[in-house]
mmCIF entry with sequence, helices, sheets and N, C-alpha, C, O atoms, coordinates in Angstrom:
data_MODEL
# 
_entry.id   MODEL 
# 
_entity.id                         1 
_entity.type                       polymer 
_entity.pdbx_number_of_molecules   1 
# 
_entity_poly.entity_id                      1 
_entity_poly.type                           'polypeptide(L)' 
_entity_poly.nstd_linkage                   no 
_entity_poly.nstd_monomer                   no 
_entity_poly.pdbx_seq_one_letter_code       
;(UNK)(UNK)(UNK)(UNK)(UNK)(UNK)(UNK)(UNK)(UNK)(UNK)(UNK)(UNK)(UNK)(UNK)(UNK)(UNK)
(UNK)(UNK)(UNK)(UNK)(UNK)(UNK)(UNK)(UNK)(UNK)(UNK)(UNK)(UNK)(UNK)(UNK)(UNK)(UNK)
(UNK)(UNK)(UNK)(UNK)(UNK)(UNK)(UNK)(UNK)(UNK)(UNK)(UNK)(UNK)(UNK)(UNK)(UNK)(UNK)
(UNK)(UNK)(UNK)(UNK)(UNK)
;
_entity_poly.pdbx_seq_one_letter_code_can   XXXXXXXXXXXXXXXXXXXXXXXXXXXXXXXXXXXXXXXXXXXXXXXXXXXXX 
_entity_poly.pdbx_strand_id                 A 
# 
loop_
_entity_poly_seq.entity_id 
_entity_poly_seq.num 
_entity_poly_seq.mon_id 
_entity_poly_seq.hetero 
1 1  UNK n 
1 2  UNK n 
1 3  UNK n 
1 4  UNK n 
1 5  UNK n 
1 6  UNK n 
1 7  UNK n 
1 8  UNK n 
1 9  UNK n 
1 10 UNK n 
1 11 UNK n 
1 12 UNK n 
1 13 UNK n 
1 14 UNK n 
1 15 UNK n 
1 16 UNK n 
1 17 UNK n 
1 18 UNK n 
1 19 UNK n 
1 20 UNK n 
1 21 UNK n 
1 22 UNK n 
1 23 UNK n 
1 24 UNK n 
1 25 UNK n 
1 26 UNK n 
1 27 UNK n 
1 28 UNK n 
1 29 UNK n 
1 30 UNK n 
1 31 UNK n 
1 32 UNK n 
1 33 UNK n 
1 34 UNK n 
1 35 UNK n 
1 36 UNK n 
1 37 UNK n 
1 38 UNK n 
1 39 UNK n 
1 40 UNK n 
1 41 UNK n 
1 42 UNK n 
1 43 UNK n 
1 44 UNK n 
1 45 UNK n 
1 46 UNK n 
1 47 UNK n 
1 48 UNK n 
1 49 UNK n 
1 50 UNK n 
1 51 UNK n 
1 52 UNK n 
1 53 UNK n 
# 
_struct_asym.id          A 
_struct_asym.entity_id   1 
# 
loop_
_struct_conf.conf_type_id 
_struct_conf.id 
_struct_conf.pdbx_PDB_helix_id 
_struct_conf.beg_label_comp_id 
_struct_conf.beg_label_asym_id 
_struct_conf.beg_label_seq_id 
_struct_conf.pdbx_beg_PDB_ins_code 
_struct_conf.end_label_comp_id 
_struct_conf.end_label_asym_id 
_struct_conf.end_label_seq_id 
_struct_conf.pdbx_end_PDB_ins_code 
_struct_conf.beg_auth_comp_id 
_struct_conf.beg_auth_asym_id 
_struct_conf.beg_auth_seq_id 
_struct_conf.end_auth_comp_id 
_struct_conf.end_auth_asym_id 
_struct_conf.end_auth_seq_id 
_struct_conf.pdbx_PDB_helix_class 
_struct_conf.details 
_struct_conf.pdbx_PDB_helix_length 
HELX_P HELX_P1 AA1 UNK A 2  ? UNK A 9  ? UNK A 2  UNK A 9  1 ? 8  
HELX_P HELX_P2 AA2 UNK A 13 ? UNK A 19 ? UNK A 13 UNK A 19 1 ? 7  
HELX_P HELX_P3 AA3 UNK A 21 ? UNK A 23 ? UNK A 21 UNK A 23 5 ? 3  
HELX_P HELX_P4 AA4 UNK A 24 ? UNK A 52 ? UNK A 24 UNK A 52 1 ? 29 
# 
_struct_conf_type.id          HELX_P 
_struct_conf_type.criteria    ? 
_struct_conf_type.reference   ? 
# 
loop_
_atom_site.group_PDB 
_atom_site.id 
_atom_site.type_symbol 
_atom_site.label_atom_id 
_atom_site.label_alt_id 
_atom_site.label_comp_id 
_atom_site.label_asym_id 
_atom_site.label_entity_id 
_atom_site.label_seq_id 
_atom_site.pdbx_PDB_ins_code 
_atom_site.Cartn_x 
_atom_site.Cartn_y 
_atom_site.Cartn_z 
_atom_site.occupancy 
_atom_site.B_iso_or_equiv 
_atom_site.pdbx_formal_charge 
_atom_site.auth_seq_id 
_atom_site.auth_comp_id 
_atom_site.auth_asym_id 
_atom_site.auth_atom_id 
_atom_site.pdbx_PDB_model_num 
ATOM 1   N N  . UNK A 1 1  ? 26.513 -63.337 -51.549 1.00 0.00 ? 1  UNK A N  1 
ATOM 2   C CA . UNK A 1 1  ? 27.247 -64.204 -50.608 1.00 0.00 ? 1  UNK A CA 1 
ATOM 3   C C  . UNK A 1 1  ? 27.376 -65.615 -51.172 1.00 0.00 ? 1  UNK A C  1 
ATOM 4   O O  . UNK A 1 1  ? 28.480 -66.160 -51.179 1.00 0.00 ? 1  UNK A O  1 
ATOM 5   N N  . UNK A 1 2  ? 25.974 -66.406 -51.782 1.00 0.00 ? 2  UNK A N  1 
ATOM 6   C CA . UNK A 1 2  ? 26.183 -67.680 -51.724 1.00 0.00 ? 2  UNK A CA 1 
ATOM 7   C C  . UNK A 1 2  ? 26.980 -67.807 -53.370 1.00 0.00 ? 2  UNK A C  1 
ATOM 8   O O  . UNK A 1 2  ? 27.448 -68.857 -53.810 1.00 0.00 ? 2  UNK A O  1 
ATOM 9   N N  . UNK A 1 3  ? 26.983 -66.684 -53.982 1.00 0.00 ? 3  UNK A N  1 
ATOM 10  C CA . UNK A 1 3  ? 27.736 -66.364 -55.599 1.00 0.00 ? 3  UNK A CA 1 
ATOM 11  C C  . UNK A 1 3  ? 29.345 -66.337 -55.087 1.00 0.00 ? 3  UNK A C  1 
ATOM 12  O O  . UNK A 1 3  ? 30.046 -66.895 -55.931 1.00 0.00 ? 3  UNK A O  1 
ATOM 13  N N  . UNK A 1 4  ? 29.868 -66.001 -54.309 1.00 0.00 ? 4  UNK A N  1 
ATOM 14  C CA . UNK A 1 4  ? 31.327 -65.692 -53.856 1.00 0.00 ? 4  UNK A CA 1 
ATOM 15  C C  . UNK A 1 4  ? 31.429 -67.310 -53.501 1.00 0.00 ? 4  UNK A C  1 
ATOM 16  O O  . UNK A 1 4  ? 32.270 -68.099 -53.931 1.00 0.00 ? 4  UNK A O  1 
ATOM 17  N N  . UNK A 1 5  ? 30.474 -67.542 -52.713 1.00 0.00 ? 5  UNK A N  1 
ATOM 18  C CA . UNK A 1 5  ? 30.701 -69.093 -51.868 1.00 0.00 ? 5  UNK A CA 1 
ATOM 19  C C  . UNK A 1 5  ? 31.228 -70.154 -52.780 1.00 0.00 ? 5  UNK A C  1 
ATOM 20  O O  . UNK A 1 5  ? 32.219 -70.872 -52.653 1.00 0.00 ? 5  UNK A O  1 
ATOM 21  N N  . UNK A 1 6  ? 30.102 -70.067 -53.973 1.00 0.00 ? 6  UNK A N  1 
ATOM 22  C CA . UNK A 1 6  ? 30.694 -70.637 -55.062 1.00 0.00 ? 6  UNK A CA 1 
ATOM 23  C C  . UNK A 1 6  ? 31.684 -70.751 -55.866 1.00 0.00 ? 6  UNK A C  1 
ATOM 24  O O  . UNK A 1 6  ? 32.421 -71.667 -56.231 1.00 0.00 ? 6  UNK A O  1 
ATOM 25  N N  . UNK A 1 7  ? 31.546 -69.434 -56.121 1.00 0.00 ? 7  UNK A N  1 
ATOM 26  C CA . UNK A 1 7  ? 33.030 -69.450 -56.928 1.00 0.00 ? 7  UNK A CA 1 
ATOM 27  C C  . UNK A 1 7  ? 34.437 -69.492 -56.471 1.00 0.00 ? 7  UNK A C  1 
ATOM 28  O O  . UNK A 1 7  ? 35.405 -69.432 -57.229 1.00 0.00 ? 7  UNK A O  1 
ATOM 29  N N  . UNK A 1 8  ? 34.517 -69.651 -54.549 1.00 0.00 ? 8  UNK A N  1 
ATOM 30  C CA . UNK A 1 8  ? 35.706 -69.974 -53.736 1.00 0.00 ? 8  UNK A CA 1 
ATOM 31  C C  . UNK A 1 8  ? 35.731 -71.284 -54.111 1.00 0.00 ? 8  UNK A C  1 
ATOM 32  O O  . UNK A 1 8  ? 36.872 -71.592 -54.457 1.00 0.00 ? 8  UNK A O  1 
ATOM 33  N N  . UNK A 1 9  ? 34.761 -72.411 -54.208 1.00 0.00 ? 9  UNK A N  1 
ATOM 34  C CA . UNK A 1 9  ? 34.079 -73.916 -54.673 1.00 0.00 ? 9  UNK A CA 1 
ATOM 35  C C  . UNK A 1 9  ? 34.612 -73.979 -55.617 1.00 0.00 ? 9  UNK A C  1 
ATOM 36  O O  . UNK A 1 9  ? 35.598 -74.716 -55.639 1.00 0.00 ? 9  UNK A O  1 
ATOM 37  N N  . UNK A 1 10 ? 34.299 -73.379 -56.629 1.00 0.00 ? 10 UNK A N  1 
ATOM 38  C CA . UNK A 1 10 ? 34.961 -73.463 -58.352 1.00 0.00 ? 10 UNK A CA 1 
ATOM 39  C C  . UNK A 1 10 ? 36.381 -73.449 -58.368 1.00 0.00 ? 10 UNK A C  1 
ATOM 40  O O  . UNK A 1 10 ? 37.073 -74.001 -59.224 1.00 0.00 ? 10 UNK A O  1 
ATOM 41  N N  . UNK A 1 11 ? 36.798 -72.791 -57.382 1.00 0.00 ? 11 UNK A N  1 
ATOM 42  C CA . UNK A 1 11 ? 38.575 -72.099 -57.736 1.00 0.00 ? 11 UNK A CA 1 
ATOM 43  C C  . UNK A 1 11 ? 39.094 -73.157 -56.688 1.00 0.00 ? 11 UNK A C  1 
ATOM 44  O O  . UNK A 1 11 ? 40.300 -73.402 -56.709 1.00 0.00 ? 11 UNK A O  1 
ATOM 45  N N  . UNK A 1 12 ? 38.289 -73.809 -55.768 1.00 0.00 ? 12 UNK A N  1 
ATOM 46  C CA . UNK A 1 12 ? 38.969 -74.761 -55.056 1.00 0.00 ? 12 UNK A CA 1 
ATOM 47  C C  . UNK A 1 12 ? 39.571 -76.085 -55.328 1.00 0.00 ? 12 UNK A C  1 
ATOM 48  O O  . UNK A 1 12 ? 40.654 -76.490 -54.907 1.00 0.00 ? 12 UNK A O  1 
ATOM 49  N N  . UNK A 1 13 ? 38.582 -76.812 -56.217 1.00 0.00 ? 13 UNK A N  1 
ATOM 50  C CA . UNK A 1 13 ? 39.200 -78.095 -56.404 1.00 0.00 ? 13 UNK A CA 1 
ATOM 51  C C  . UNK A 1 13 ? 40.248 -78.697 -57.148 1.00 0.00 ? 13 UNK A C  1 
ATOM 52  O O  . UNK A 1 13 ? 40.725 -79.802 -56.891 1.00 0.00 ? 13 UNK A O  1 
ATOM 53  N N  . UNK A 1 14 ? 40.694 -77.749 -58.325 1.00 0.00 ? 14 UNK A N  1 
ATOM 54  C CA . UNK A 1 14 ? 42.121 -78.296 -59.201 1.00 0.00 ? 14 UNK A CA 1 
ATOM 55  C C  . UNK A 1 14 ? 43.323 -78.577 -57.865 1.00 0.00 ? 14 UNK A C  1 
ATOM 56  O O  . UNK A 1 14 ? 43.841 -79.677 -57.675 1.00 0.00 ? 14 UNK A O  1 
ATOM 57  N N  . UNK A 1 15 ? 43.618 -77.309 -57.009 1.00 0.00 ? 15 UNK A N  1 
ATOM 58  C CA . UNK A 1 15 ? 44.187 -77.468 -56.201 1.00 0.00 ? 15 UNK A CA 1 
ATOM 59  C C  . UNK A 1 15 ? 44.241 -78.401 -55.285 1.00 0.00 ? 15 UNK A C  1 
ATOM 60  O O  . UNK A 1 15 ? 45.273 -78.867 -54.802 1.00 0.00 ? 15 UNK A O  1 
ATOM 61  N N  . UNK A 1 16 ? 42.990 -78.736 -54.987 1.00 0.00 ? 16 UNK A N  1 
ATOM 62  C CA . UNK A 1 16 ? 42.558 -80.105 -53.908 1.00 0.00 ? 16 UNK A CA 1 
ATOM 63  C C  . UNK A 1 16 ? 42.950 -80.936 -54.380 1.00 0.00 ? 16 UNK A C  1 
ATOM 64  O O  . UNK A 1 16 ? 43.707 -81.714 -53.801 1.00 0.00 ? 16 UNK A O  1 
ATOM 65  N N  . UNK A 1 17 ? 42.400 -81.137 -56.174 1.00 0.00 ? 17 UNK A N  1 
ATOM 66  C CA . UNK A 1 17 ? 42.735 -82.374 -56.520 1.00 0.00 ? 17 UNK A CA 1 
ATOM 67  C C  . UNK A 1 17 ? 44.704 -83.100 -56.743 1.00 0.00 ? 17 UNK A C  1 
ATOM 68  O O  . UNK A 1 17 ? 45.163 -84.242 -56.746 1.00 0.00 ? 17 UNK A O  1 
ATOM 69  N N  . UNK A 1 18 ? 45.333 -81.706 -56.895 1.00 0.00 ? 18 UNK A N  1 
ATOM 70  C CA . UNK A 1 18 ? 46.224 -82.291 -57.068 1.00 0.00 ? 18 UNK A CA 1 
ATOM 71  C C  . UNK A 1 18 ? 47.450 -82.537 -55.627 1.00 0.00 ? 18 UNK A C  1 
ATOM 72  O O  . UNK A 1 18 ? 48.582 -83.018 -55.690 1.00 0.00 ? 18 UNK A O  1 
ATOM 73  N N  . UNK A 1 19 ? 46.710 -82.011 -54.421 1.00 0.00 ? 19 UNK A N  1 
ATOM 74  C CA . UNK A 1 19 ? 47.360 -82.101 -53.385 1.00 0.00 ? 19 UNK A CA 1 
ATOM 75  C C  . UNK A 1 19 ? 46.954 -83.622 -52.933 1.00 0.00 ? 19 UNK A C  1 
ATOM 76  O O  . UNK A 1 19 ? 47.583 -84.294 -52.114 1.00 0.00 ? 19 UNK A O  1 
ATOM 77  N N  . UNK A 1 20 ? 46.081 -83.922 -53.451 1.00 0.00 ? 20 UNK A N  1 
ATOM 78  C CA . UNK A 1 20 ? 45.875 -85.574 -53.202 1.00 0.00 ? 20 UNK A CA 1 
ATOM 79  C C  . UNK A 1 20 ? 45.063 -86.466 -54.105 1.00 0.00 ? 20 UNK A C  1 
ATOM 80  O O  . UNK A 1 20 ? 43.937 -86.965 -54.108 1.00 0.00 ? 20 UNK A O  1 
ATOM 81  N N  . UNK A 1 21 ? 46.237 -86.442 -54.941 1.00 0.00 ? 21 UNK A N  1 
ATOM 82  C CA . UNK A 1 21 ? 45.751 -87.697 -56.010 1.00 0.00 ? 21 UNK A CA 1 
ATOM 83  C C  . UNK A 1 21 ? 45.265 -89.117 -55.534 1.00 0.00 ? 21 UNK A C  1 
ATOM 84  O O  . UNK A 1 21 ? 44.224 -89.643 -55.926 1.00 0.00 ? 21 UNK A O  1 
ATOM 85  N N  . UNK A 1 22 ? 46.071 -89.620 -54.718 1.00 0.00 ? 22 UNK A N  1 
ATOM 86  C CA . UNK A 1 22 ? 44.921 -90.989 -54.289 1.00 0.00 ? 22 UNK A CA 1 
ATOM 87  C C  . UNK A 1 22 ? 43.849 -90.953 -53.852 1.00 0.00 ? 22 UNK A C  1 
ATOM 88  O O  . UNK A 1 22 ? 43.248 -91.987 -54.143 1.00 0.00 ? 22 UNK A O  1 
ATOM 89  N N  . UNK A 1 23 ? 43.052 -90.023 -53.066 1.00 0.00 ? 23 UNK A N  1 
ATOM 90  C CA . UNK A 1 23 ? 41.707 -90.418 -52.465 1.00 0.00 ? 23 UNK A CA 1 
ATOM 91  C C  . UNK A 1 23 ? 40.978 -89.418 -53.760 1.00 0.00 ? 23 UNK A C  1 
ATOM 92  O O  . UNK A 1 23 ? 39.875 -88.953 -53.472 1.00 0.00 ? 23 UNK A O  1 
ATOM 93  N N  . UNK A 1 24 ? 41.476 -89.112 -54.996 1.00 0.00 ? 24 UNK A N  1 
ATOM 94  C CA . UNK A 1 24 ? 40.872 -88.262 -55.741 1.00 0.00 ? 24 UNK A CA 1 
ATOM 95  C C  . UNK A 1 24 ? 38.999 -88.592 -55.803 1.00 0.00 ? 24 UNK A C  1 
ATOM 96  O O  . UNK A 1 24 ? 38.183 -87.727 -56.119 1.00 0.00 ? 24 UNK A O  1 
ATOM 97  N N  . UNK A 1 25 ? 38.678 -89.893 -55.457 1.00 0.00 ? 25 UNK A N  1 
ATOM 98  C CA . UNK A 1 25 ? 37.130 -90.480 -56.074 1.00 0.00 ? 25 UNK A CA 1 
ATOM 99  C C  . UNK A 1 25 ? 36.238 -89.682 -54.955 1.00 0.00 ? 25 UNK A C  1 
ATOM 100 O O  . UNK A 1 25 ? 35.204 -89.043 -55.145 1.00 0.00 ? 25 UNK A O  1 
ATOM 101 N N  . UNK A 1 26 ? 37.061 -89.947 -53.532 1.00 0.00 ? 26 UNK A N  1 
ATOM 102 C CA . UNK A 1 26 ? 36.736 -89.435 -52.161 1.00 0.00 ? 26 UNK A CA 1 
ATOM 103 C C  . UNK A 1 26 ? 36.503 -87.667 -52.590 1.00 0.00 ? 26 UNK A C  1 
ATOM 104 O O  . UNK A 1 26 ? 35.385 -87.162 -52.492 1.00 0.00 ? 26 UNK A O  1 
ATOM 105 N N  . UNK A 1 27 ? 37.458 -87.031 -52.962 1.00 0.00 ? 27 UNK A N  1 
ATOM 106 C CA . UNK A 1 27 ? 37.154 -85.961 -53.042 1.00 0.00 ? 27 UNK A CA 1 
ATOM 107 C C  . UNK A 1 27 ? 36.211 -85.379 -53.926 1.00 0.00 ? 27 UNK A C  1 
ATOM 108 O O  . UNK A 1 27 ? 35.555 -84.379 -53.635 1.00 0.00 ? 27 UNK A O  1 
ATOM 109 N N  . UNK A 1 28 ? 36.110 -86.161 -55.304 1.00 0.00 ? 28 UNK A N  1 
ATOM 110 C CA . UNK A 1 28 ? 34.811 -86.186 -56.248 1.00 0.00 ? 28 UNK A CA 1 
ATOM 111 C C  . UNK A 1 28 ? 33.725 -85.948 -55.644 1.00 0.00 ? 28 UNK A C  1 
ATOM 112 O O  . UNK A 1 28 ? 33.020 -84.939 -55.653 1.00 0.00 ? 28 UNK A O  1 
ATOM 113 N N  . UNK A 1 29 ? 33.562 -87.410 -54.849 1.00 0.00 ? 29 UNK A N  1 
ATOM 114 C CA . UNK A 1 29 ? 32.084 -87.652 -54.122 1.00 0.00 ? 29 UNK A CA 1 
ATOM 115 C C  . UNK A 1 29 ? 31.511 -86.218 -53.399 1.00 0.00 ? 29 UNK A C  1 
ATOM 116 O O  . UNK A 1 29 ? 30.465 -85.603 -53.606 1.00 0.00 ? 29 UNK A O  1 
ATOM 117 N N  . UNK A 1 30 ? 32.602 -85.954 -52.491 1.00 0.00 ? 30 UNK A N  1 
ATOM 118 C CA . UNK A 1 30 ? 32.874 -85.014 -51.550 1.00 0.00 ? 30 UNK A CA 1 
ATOM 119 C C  . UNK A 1 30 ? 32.123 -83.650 -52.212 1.00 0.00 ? 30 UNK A C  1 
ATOM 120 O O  . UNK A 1 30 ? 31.056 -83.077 -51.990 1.00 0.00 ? 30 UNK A O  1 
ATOM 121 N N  . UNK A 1 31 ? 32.934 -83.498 -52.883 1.00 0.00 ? 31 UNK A N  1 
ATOM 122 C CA . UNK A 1 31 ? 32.904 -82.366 -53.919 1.00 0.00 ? 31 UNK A CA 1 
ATOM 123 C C  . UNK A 1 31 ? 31.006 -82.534 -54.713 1.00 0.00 ? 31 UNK A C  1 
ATOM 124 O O  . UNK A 1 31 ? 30.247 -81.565 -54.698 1.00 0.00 ? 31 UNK A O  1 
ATOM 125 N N  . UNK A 1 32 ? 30.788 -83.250 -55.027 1.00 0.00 ? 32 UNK A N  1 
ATOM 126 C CA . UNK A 1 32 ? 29.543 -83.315 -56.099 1.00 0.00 ? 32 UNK A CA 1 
ATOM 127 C C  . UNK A 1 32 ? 28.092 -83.421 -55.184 1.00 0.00 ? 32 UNK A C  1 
ATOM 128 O O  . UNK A 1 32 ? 27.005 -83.060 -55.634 1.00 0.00 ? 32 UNK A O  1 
ATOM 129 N N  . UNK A 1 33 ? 28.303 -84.017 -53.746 1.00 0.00 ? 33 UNK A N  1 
ATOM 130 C CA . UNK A 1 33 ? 27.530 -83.886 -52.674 1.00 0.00 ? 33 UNK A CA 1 
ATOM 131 C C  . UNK A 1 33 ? 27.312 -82.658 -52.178 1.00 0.00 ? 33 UNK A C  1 
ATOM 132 O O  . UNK A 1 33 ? 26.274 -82.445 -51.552 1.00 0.00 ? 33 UNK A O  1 
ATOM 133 N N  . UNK A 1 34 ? 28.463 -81.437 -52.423 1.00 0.00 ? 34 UNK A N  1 
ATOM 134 C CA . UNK A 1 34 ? 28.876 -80.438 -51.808 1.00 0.00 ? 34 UNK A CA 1 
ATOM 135 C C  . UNK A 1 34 ? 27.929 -79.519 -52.625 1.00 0.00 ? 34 UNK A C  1 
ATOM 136 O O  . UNK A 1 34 ? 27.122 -78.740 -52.118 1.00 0.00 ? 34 UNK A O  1 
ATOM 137 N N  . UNK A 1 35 ? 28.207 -79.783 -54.485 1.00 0.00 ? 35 UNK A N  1 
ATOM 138 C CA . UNK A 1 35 ? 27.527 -79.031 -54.901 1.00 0.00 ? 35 UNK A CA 1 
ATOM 139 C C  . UNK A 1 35 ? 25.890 -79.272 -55.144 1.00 0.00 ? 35 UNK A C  1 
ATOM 140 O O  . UNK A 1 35 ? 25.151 -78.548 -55.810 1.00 0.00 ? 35 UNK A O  1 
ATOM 141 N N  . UNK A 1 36 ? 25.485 -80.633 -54.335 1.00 0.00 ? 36 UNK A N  1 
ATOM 142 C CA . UNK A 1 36 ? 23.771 -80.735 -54.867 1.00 0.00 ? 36 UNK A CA 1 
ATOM 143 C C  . UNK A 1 36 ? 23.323 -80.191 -53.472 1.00 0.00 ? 36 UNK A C  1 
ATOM 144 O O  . UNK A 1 36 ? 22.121 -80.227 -53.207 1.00 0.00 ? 36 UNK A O  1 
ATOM 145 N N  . UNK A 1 37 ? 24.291 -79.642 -52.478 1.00 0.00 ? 37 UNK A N  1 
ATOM 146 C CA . UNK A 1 37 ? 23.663 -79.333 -51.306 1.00 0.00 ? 37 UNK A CA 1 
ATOM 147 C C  . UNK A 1 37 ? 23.384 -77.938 -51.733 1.00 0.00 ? 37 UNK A C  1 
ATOM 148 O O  . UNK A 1 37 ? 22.345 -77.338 -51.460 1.00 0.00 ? 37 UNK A O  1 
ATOM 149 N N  . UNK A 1 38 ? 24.296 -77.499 -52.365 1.00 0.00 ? 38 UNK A N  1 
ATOM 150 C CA . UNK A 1 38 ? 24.096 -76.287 -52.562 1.00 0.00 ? 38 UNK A CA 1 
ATOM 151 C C  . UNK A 1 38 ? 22.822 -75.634 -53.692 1.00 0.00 ? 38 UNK A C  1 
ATOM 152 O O  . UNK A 1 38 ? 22.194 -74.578 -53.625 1.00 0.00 ? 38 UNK A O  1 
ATOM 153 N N  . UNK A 1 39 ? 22.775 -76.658 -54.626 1.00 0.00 ? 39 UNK A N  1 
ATOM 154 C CA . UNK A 1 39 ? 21.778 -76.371 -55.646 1.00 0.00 ? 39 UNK A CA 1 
ATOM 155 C C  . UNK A 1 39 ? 20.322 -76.557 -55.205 1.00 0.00 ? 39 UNK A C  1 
ATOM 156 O O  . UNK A 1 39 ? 19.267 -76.232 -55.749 1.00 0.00 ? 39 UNK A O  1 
ATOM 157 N N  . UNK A 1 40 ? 20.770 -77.590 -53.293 1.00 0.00 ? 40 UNK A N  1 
ATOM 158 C CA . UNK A 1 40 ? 19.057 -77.785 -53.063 1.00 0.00 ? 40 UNK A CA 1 
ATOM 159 C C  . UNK A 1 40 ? 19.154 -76.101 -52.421 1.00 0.00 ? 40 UNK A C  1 
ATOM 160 O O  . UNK A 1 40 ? 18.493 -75.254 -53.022 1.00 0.00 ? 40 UNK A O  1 
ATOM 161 N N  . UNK A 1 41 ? 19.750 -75.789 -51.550 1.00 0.00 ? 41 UNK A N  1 
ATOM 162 C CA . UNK A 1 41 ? 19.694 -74.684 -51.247 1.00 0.00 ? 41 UNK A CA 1 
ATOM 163 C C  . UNK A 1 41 ? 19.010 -73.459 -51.465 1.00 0.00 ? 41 UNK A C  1 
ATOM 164 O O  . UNK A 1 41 ? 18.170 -72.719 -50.951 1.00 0.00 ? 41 UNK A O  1 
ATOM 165 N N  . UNK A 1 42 ? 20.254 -73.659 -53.141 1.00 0.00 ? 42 UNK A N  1 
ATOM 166 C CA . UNK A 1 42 ? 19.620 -72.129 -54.111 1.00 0.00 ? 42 UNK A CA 1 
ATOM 167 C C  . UNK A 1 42 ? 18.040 -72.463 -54.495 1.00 0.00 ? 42 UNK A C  1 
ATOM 168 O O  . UNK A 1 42 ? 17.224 -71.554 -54.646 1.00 0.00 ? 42 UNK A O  1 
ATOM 169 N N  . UNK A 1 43 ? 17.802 -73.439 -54.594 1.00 0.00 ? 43 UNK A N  1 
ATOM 170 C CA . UNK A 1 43 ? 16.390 -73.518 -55.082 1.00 0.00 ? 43 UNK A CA 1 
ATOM 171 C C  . UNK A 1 43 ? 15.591 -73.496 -54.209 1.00 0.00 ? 43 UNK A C  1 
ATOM 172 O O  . UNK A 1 43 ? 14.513 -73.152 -54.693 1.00 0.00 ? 43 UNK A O  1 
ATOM 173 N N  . UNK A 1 44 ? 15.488 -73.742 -52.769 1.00 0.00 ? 44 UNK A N  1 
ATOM 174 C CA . UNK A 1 44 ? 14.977 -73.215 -51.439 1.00 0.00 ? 44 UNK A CA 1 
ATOM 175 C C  . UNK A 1 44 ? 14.355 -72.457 -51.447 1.00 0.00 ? 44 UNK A C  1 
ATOM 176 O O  . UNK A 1 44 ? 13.153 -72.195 -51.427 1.00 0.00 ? 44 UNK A O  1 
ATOM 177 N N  . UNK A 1 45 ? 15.827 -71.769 -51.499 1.00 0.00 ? 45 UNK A N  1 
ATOM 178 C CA . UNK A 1 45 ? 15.726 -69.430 -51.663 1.00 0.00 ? 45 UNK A CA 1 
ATOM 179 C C  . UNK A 1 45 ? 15.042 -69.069 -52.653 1.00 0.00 ? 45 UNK A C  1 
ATOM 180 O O  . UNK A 1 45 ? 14.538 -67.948 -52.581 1.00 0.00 ? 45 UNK A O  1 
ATOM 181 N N  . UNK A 1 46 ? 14.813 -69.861 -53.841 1.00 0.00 ? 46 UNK A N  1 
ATOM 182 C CA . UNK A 1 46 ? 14.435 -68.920 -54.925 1.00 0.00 ? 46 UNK A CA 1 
ATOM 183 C C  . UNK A 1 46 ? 12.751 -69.429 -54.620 1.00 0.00 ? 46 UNK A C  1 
ATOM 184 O O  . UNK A 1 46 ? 11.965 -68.743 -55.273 1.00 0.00 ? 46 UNK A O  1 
ATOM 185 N N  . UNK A 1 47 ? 12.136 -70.409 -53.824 1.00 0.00 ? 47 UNK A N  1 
ATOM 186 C CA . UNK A 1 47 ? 11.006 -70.764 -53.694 1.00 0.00 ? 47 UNK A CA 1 
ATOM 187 C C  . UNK A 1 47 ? 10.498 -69.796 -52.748 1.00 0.00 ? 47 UNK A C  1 
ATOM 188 O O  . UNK A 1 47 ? 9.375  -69.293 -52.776 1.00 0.00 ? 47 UNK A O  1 
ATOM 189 N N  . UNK A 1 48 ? 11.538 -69.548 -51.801 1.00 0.00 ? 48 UNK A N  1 
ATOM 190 C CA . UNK A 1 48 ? 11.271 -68.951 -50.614 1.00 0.00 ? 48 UNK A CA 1 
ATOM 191 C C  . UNK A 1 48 ? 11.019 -66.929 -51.361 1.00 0.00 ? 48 UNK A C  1 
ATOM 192 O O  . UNK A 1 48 ? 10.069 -66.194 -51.090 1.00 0.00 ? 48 UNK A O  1 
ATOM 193 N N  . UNK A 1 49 ? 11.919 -66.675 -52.042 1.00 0.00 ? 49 UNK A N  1 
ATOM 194 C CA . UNK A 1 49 ? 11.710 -65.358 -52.672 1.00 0.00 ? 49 UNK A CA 1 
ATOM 195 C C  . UNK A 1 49 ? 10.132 -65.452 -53.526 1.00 0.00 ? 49 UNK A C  1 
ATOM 196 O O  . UNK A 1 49 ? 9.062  -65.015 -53.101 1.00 0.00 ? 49 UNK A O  1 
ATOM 197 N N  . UNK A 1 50 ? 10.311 -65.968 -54.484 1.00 0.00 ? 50 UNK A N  1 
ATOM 198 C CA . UNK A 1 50 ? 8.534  -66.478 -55.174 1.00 0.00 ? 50 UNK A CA 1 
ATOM 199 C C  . UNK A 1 50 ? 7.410  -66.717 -54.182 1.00 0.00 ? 50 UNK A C  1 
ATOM 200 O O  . UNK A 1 50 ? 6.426  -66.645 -54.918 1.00 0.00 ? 50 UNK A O  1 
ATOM 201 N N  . UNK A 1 51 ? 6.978  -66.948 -53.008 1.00 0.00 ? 51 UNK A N  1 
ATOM 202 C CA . UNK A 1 51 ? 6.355  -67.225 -52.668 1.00 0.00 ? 51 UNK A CA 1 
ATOM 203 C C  . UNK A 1 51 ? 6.407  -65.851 -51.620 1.00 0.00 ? 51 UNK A C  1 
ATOM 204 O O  . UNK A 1 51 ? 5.287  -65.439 -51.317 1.00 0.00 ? 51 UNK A O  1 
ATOM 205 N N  . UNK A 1 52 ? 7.496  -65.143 -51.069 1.00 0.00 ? 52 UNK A N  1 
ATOM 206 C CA . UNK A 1 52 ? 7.573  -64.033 -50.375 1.00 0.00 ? 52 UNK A CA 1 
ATOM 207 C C  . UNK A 1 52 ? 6.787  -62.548 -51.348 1.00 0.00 ? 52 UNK A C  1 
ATOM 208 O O  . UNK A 1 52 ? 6.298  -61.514 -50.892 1.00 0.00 ? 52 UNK A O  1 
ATOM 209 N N  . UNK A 1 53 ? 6.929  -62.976 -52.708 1.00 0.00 ? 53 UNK A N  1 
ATOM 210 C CA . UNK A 1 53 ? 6.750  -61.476 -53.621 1.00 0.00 ? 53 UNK A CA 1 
ATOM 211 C C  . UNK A 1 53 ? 5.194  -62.101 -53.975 1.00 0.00 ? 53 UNK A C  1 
ATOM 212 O O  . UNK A 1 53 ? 4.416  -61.459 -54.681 1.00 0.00 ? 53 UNK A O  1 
# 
């Protein structure tokens, strides 16, 4: 699930970016916040799996 999630993430932003070139920094931010939420996430789960086994 959170592998698909991503890679909808990956395939999303060229498109974003070019539907709105002026707030492009906005969507950066947006975007790079988006992915450390996600990396705290995955590393959550993988604490949460290690500590479950």
């Amino acid at each position: 699930f959170f592998l698909s999630l991503s890679l909808s993430l990956v395939s999303l932003p060229p498109s974003l970016f070019l539907s709105l070139p002026p707030s492009l920094s906005l969507s950066l931010a947006f975007f790079t916040s988006l992915l450390r939420l996600f990396y705290y996430m995955g590393t959550v789960l993988l604490a949460y799996n290690r500590m479950r086994c």
